[in-house]
N, C-alpha and C positions, 0 to 999 in steps of 0.2 A: 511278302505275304505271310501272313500269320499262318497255322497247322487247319484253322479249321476252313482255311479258303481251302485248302489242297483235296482236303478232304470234301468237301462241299463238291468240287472239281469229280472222284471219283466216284460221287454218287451221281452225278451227272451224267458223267460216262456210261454207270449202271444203267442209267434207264431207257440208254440206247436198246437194249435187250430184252422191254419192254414187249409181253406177247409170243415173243419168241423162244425163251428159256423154258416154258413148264417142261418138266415137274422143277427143275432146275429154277434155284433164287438169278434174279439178278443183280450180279457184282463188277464193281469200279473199281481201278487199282489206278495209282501215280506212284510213278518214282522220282525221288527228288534229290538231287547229288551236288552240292556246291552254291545252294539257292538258285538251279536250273533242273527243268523238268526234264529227265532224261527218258523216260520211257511212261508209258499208260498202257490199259487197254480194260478190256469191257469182254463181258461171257455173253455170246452172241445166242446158244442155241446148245441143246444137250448135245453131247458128244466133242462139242468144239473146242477148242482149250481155253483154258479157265481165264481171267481179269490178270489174276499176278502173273503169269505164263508168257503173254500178251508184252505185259508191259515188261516181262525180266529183257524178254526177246527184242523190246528194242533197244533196251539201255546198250546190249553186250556186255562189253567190259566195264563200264561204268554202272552196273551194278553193284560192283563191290562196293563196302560201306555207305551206300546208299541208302536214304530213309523209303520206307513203303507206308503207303496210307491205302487200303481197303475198306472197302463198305462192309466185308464181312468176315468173319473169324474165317481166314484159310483152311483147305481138307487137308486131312492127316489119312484118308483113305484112298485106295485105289480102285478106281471107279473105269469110266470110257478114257479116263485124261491119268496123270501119277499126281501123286500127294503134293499140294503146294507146298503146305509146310518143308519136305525135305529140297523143293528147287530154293525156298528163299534161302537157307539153311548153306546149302551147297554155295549158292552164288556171292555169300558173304555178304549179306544184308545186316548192317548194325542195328536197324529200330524198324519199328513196325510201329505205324498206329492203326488199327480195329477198329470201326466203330461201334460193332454190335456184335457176341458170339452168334454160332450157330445152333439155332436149336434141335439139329437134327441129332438124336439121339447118338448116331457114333461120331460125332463131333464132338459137340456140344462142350468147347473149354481146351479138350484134348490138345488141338493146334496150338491154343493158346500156351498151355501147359509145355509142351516138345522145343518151341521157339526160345521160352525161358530157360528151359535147359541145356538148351545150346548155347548161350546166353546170346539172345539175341532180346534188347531192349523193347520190353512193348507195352503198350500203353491201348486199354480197352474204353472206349464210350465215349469218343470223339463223334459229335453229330449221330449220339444211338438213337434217339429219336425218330429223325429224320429217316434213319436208317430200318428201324421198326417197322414203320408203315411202309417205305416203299415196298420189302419185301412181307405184307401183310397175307398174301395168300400164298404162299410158300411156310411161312411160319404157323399156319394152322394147319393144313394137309399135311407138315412131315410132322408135325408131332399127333395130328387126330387120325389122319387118313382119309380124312373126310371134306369135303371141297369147301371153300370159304364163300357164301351165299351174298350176291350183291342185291340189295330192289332197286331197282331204279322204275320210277314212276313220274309222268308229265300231269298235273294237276292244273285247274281252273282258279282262281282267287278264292272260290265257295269250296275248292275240295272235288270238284269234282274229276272222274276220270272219261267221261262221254256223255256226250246229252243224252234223252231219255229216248231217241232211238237207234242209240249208239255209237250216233259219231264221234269223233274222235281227231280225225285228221282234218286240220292238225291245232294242237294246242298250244305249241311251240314251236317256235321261227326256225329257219334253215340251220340257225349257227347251232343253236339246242340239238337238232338232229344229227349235224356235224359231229356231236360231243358224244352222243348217243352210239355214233359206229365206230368212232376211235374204242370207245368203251368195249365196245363188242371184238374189237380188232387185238386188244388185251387180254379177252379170258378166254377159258376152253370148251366153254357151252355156255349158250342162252337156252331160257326155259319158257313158253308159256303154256296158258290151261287152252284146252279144245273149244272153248268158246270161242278165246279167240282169232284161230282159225276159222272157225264159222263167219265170224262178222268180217272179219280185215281178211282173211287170206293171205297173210306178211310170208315175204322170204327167209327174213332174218337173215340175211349174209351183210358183210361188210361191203359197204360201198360208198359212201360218201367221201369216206379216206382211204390212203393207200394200208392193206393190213391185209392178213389172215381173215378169214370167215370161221368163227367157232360152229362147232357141232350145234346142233338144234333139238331138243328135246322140247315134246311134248306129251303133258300130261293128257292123258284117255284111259278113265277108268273105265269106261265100256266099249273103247276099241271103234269110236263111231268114225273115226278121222278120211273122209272123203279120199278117194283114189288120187282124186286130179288136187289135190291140196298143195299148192307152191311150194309151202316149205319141204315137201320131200323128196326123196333124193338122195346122194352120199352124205354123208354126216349129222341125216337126222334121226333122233331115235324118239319113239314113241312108247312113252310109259304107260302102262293099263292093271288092271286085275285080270283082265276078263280075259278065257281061255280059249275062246275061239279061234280056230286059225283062219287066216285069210291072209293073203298075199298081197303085198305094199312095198313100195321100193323105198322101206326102212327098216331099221337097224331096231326089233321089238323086241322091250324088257317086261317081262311078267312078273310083278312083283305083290308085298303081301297089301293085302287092303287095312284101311284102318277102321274104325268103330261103324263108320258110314260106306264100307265097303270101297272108297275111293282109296285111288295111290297113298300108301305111307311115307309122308314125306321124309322120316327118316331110313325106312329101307331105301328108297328112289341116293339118297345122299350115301348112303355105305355101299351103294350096288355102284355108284359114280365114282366113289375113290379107288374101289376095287380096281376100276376102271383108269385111275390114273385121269382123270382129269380134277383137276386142283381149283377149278373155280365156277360159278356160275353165275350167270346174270337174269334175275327173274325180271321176267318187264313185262308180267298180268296173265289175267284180270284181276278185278277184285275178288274173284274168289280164291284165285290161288297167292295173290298177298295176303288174303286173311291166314290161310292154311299156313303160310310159314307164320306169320306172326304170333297166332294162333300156337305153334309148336315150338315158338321162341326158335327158330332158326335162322334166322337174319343176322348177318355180321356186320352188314353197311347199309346205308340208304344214299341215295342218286334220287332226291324228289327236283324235277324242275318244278317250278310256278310262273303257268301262262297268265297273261294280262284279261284276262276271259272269267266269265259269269256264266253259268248256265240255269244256275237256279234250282228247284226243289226239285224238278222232274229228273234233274242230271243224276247219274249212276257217283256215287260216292266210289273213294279209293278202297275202301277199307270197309268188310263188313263189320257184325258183331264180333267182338272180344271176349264180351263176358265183360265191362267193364263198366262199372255201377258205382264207383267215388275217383276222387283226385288223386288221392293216394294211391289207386290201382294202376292209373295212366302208365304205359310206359313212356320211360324219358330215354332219350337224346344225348348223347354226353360226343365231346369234343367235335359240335358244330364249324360248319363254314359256311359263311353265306360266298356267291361268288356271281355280278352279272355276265349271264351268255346272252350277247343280241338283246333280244328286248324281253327278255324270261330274267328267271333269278333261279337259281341252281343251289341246293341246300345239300351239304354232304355231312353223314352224320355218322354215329355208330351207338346201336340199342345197349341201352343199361338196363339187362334181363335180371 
């Protein structure tokens, strides 16, 4: 096997950790000794011990002069776990391949740096790429502090988001939906606006797959969100202006309004990292996807497209922009088309 199979291998491994690690990236480790893999492992969950740890622990003694391949530049800090850099160090590990540093500020190279001067052989951008995106919402929250913003939206063939008296379910097939709670089984809150509790009543918890149920946030600039509203309960918070107190079995953030007196969507986003949750997944309405668009805070898009027509009376995804030429259009940059079931699943990332 060539180095970038191995590696390939430990990013694999990473994504075992999928869902499980915020605030913590998820990382793959193999060790390779003889052209035999002697040891792996994967960072299951904060506090847990790290990928290289994992995998030094099963080689044993056949760690020494072993090669190591990581998904990601090893800590030099002491954190819940000790410094990888000093167990590879210790264990006599002759080469390290990296495929991406870490950008957390007290990393960031450092590892890289310590390993060299021990002299330990290492080679950095093996599958960085690959390695980039998986850990995509870890590498904005530790260097913004700010959660990394998913849309994910199911559309009509015409663009629409619900016929003209609002239905909605469903516009895409079971597997779409299937794709939809794994997503939600991955980040650490979903968001939607108070409409759409009014119309759907959704629980928003994971269930079609086996996973975590993220936090539930909704937006309510005026606090109107019904007693008996599904979604509330442990883990949901309720974003508003308004100062009235009333009693709700959630978790309410009073925050600043913007021009319109509604939620800020960037206060709502630094009151959330404050908070240590690293990700969110907006899934509507259209007016709270305009509002991120609107404020350019979208990092990704999840549009499926149903096989479905509703026509002029349908509710569009997306309100006004403000956008009056082609030149003003926001664009899309490193698309994938992907069929789920009988839908088509676009995943993209806005060029602001």
């Amino acid at each position: 096997m060539e180095p970038i199979q191995y590696m390939r291998y430990a990013l694999t491994l990473a994504k075992k950790g999928r869902g499980t690690t915020s605030p913590n990236p998820m990382v793959g480790a193999v060790l390779l000794k003889d052209g035999k893999i002697v040891g792996r492992g994967f960072h299951s969950r904060k506090g847990e011990p790290h990928a290289e740890h994992m995998a030094i622990k099963e080689a044993g003694s056949m760690a020494r002069n072993a090669t190591l391949f990581v998904s990601l530049e090893p800590c030099v800090h002491f954190g819940a776990t000790p410094p990888c850099v000093d167990t590879i160090i210790r264990e006599g590990i002759r080469k390290v391949f990296i495929a991406t540093p870490d950008p957390n500020p007290i990393v960031n190279g450092r590892g890289i740096k310590k390993l060299s001067e021990a002299g330990v052989d290492v080679e950095v951008g093996l599958c960085e790429r690959e390695a980039i995106e998986l850990n995509e919402i870890y590498n904005k929250f530790i260097t913004t502090k700010e959660p990394f913003v998913i849309l994910k939206a199911a559309i009509t063939l015409d663009g629409k988001i619900a016929t003209g008296t609002c239905q909605s379910k469903w516009i895409t097939g079971e597997e779409g939906r299937r794709f939809v709670h794994r997503l939600r089984a991955s980040v650490d809150a979903v968001l939607v606006g108070i409409n759409t509790i009014f119309v759907d009543d959704p629980l928003l918890t994971t269930r079609l797959t086996r996973g975590k149920s993220p936090k539930r946030i909704v937006l309510d600039s005026d606090f109107r969100i019904p007693g008996d509203a599904r979604v509330l309960g442990e883990g949901c918070i309720v974003a508003t202006t308004s100062s009235q107190k009333r009693r709700i079995n959630a978790e309410v953030w009073q925050l600043d309004g913007d021009e319109m007196n509604r939620v800020d969507i960037g206060a709502l986003l630094r009151e959330a990292g404050r908070r240590n949750i690293t990700s969110i997944l907006v899934e509507g309405g259209r007016d709270v996807y305009t509002s991120f668009l609107k404020k350019r805070l979208v990092d990704k898009f999840y549009v499926f497209i149903g096989a479905k027509i509703f026509g002029e009376s349908g509710i569009p995804s997306v309100g006004d922009l403000g956008i009056r030429s082609l030149e003003d259009a926001l664009d899309v940059k490193y698309t994938r088309v992907k069929k789920v079931g009988g839908d088509v699943l676009i995943t993209g990332y806005p060029h602001f």
